[in-house]
N, C-alpha and C positions, 0 to 999 in steps of 0.2 A: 392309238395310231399316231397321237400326234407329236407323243412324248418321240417315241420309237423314229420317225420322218425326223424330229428336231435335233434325236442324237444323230442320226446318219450325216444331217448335214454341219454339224460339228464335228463329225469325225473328218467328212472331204473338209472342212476349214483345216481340221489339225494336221493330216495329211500333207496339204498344200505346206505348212509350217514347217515340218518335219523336213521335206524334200529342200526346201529354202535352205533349208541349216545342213543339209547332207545324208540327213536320214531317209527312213525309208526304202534304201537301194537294199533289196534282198539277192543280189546278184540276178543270171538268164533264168533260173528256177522260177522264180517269184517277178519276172517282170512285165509281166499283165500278157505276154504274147503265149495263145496255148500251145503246147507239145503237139504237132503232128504225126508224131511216131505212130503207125499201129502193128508193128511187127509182133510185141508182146501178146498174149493170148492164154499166158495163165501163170497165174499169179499167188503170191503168198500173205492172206491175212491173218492179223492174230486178232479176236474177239471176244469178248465178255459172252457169259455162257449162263443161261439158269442152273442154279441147283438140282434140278429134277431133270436138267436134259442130257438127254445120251450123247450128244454133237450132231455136227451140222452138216456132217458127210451124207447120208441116209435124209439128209431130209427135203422132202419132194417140191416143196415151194422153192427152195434153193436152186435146186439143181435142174426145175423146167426154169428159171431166171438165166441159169448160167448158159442153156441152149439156146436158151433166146439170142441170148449174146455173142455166141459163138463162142466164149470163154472158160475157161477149166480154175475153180479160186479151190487154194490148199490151206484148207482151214485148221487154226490152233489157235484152241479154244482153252480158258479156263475161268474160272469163278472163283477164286480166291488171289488175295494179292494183286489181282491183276495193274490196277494202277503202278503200283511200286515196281512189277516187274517189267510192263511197259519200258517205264523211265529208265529202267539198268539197260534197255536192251537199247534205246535211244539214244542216250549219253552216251554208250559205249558203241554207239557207229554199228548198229547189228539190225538194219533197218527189215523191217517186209515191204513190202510197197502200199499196205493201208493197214490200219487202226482204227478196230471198231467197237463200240460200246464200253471205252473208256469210261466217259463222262469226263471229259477235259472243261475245266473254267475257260474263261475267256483268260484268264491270267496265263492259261497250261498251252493257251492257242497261240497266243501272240506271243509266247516265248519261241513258240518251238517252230511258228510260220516266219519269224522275225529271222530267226537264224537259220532259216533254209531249210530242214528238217520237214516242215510241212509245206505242199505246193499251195501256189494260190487257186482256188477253183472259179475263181470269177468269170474265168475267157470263156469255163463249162458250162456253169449254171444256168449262165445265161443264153445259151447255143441251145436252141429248139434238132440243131440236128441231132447234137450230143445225147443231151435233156430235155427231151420235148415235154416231158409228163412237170417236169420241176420248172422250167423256166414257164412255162402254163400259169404254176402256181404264184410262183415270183411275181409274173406280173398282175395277175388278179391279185395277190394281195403283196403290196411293195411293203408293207408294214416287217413281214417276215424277211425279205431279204434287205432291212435296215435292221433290224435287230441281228443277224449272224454276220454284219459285216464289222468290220475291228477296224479300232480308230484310225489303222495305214487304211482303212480304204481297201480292205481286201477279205478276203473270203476264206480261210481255212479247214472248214468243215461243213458238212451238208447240214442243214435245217433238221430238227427232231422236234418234235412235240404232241403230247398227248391231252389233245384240247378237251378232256374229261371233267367236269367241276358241278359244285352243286346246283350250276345255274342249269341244268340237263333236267334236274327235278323239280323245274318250276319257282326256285327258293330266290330272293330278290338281289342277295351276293352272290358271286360265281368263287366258291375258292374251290381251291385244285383237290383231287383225290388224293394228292400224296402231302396234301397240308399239315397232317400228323403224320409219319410217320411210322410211328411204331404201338400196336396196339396192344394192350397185356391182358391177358388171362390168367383164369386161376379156375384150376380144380373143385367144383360147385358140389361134386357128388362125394369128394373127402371131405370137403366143410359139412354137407349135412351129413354122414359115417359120425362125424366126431360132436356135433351138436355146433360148429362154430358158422357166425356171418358172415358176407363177405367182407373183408376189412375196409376199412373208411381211413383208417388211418395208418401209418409207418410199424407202429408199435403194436397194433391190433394184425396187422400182415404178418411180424416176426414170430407173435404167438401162433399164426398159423404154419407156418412154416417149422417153426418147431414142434408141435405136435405130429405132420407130415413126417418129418424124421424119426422121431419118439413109435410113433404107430407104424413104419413103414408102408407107405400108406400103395404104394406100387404092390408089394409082396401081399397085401393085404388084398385090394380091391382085385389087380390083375393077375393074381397068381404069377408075379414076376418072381425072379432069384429075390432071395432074399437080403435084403440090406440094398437093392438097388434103386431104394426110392432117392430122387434128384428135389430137395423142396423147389426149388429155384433155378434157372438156368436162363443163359444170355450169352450172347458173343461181343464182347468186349469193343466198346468203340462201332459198331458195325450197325449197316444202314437198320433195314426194319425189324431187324432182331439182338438190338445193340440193350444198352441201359438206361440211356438218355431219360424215359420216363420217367424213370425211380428216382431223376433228381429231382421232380415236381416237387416234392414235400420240401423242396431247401431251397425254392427263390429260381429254378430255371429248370427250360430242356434243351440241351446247351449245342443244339443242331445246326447246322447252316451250311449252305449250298458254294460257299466262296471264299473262307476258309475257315477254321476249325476253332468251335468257342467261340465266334465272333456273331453280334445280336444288334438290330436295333432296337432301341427302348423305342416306348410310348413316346417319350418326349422327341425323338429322332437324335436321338445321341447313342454315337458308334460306341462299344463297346466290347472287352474280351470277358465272358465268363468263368474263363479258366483262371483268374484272381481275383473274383468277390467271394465274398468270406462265406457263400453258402454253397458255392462247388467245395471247399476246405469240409466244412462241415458235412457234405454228402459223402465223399471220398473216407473220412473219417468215421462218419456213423457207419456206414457198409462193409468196412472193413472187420467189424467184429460179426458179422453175420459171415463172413467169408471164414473167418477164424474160426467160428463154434459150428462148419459145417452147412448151412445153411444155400450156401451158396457153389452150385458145381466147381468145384475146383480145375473143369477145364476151360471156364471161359476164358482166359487169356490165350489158349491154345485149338481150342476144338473150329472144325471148320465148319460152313453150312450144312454138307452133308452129315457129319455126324451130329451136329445140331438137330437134325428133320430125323434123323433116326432115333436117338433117343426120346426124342419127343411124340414121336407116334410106335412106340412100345409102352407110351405108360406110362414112363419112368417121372414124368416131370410135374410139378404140382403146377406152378406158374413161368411164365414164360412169355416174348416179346416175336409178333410177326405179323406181317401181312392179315392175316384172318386165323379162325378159331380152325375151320376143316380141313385148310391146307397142311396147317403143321398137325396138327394132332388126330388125325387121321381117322380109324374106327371108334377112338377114344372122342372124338370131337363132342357128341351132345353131354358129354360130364364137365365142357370146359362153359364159362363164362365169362363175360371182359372186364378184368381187372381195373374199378377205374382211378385216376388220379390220384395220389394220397393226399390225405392232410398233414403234414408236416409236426414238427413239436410242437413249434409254435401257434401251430391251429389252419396255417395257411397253402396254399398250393397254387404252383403258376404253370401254365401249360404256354408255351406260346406255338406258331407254326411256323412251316420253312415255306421257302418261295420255289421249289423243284415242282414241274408238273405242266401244268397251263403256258407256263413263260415258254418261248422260243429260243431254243439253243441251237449248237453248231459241233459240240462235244462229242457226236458220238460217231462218225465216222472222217478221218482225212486221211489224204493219200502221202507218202512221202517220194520223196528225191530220190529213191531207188525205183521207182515205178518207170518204166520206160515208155509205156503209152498211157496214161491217163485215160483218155477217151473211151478207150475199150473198158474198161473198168467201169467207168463212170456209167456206160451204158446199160451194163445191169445193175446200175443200186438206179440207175432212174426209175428202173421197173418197180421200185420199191412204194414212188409215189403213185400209183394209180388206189384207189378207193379198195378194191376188192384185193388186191396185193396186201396191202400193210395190212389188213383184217385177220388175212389168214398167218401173216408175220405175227402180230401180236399176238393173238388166241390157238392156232393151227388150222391145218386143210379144211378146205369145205368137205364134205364125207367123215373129218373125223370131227373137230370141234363145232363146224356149222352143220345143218344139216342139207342137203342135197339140194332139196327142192328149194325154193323162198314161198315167203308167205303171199297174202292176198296184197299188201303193199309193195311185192316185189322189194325185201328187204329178206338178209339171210338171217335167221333164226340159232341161236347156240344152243349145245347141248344142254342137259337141265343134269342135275348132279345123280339124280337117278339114273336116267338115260346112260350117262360116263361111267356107274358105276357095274352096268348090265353089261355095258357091249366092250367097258378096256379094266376095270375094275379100278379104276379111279375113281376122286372124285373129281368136280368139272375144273376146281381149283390143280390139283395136280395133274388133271389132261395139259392143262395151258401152259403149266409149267416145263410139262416135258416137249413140248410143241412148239413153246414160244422160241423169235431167235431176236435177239439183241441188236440193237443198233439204231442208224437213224430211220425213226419212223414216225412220220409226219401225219397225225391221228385227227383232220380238220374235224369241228363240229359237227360238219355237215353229215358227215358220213354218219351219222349215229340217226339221220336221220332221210337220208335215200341210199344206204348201202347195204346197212347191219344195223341189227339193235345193240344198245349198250346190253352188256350181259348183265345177267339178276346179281352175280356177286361185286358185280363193278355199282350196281343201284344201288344195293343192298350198304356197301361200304359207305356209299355217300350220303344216305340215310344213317346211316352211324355216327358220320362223323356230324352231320344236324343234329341229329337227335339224341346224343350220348357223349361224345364227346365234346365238342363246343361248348356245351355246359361248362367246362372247367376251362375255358382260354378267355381272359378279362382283356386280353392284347394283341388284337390282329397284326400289329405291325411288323415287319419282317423285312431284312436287306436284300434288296431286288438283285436277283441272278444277273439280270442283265445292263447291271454295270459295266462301262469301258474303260481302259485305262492306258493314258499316255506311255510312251516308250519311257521314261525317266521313272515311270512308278512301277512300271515292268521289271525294270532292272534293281530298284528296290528289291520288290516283290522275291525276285528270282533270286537273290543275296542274299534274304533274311530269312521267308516264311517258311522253303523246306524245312531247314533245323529247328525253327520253331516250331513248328506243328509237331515235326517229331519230338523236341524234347515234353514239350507237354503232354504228349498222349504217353511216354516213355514215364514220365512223372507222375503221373495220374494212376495206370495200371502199379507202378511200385508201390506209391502209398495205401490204395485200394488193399494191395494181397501182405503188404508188411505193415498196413497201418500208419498214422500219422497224420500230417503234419506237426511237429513241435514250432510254437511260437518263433525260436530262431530258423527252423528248417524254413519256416514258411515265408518272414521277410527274408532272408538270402533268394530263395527261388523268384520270389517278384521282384527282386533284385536283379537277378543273374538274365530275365527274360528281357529286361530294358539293358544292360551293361551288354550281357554275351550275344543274345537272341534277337536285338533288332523291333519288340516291340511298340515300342513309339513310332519308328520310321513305318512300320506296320501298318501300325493304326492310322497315322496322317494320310499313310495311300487312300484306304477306305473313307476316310472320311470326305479328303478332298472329291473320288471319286464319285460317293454318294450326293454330294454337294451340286457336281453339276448334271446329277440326273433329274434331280429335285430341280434344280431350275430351267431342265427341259419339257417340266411338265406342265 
């Protein structure tokens, strides 16, 4: 609280600076007095969408919200791309009136509140008529509305966070449920088919993997087509079923929440991993397992959904995601959790990301096309009530909780047998197809006079104690909730698009063509400092980090 309270009031200091020198003026949109309009009464969102869900037209939690409101919202939804298509649809003046479950940084916030594009929600948030359920919380805990206010001193998007961590299981740290990311599995009933262990190392892994191929081990075990066995499979770049893990064995897992490749060391020195010499060496060793077959040839293309489909047909030996039952499906008790590799060198580094626990403001704002704000606002307040976001994050009480509540007057979740009687799920794909996206504000508390945490949500955080942490020597991690001055915004906004893209653009080529050669490879860390702005980059972050650190 105190770091969060000390940035707030460095941000009204910088504010005050900003306004002094001229900045600051976001034109009538953004200038603290709210929209009285309430003519409008239905409206156009576009939203981030799970994988497993059918949309959000049909869905019951939504649409008794929306009666509440008196309101009618015309949902477009999808789950791939979303971010990128966002931003065409932004840039290009093609506004809806709100954006939800983006995941926008604070860097994506203050660009796009700075230039009018996103309103201020301050006059809202704070209005008990408006938001009664949100400014409630605001003020019981001021800590959350100083961490989602941006160094103008303004408000861009609602409060999200899912206060889930392993401080729920009694354990003396609290780190978040999404501190790893991405958890790998491997096919435990084709390793004993063929006599092999689970791998420990890089090179012990590719022997399995090729044997999977060699035996076909899908056409084999599952009576799948033949030749359809997948050893390997991943979505390239992508959150909890990306690759990042498999770079353990070469010095990093190269995640982060603020931009792309970018880590703190142990020591608290910023850095990019996409130019030390063991992302070169990961992207080069992988690329001949990509070569000799081993690796699905559609990861650079395939989308979640046909990800979760070949992977619960069978088809895949190892693989990266949320949990074992979700993705692979009736196949689930032949999978096991792949863990960590050892490298060539004998070594392996796990580190984790800061997404989760921390309070953001990313996942819903409204923009400059919204003609009544208010009205709007009035049903995502419904969102912050206890028993709302329960049934947002997991589904209906009837379908994921159960009817009744227990003797604690706490609602109870389905149990994976239960989901798999009454929808032929499991409790993992109930949630999926249930869940809906956006800001949802998950307090502590509620886990403990609302709802129980669910067994797969325990179960994860037990895992990540008990199994993974074993392999991360280096808790430290660049804090999401950095702020950053309008002069490093405009950095920001100059250099880091094209950098992120050319690196991930550069990464996937050498990956599927192989490479680096010694000259390819000083030109590129060349060209990222000369064309791509990485210095100016880095000094943002660093300065940024710099004074978060000395607001602690």
């Amino acid at each position: 609280m105190k770091k969060l309270l000390s940035l707030a009031l460095a941000a009204v200091m910088l504010l005050a600076l900003l306004t002094a020198c001229g900045g600051g003026n976001n034109g009538p949109a953004n200038s603290g007095e709210p929209n009285t309009n309430t003519d409008q009464t239905e409206f156009n969102v576009i939203s981030g969408i799970s994988a497993l869900s059918g949309g959000y037209d049909d869905n019951p939690v939504l649409n008794a919200m929306m009666e509440n409101a008196g309101i009618k919202i015309n949902w477009e939804t999808m789950s791939d791309s979303l971010g990128e298509q966002v931003n065409i649809r932004l840039t290009g003046g093609e506004l809806p009136d709100a954006v939800q479950a983006v995941g926008w940084s604070n860097y994506d916030l203050g660009r796009y509140g700075r230039g009018g594009t996103f309103i201020d929600l301050t006059p809202y948030v704070t209005d008990a008529s408006v938001m009664p359920n949100l400014s409630a919380i605001l003020e019981k805990y001021p800590q959350i509305k100083a961490a989602i206010t941006q160094d103008d001193g303004k408000i861009y998007g609602l409060p999200a966070a899912e206060m889930m961590g392993t401080g729920a299981t009694g354990a003396a740290d609290d780190y978040s449920i999404h501190s790893i990311q991405q958890f790998s599995m491997i096919n435990k009933a084709w390793l004993d088919d063929l006599g092999l262990a689970v791998p420990e190392t890089v090179e012990e892994l590719r022997t399995a993997l090729q044997a999977f191929k060699d035996n076909d081990m899908a056409h084999k075990m599952y009576s799948a087509d033949a030749g359809s066995t997948i050893p390997m499979s991943f979505g390239f770049d992508q959150w909890c079923w990306g690759q990042n893990i498999f770079y353990a064995p070469f010095g990093l897992t190269n995640w982060s929440d603020v931009c792309s490749d970018l880590r703190l060391t142990k020591d608290k020195e910023v850095v990019f991993d996409c130019v030390s010499d063991g992302y070169r060496e990961a992207i080069t060793y992988y690329h001949d397992w990509y070569a000799d077959g081993l690796i699905d040839i559609e990861v650079f293309s395939q989308d979640d959904k046909q990800y979760l489909a070949k992977c619960a047909q069978g088809y895949v030996g190892v693989a990266t995601w949320w949990e074992i039952n979700e993705l692979m499906a009736s196949h689930a008790a032949d999978y096991v959790y792949l863990p960590p590799l050892k490298g060539p060198d004998g070594t392996c580094t796990v580190t984790i990301k800061s997404a989760g626990s921390a309070v953001n403001s990313g996942n819903l704002s409204i923009t400059k096309a919204c003609q009544s704000p208010a009205n709007l606002l009035k049903f995502y307040d419904q969102w912050y009530t206890g028993e709302n976001v329960m049934q947002l994050q997991y589904g209906p009480i009837g379908v994921y909780f159960n009817e009744e509540k227990d003797a604690q007057g706490m609602y109870v979740s389905i149990t994976d047998e239960e989901a798999q009687a009454k929808f032929g799920k499991s409790a993992g794909e109930l949630k999926g197809a249930n869940e809906v996206a956006g800001p949802k504000l998950i307090l502590s508390e509620y886990y403990t006079n609302v709802f129980h945490m669910e067994p797969r949500a325990l179960q994860r955080l037990d895992d990540l104690q008990n199994f993974w942490f074993k392999y991360v020597d280096d808790f430290t991690f660049y804090p999401v909730d950095c702020v950053f001055t309008q002069s490093e915004l405009d950095d920001l906004d100059l250099y880091r698009p094209d950098f992120e893209s050319h690196v991930k653009e550069q990464e996937a080529l050498w990956f599927r063509d192989g490479g680096p050669s010694d000259a390819e490879w000083e030109a590129y860390k060349q060209d990222l400092v000369d064309t791509y702005g990485m210095e100016q980059i880095l000094e943002v972050y660093k300065n940024a980090y710099a004074r978060y650190a000395a607001a602690e």
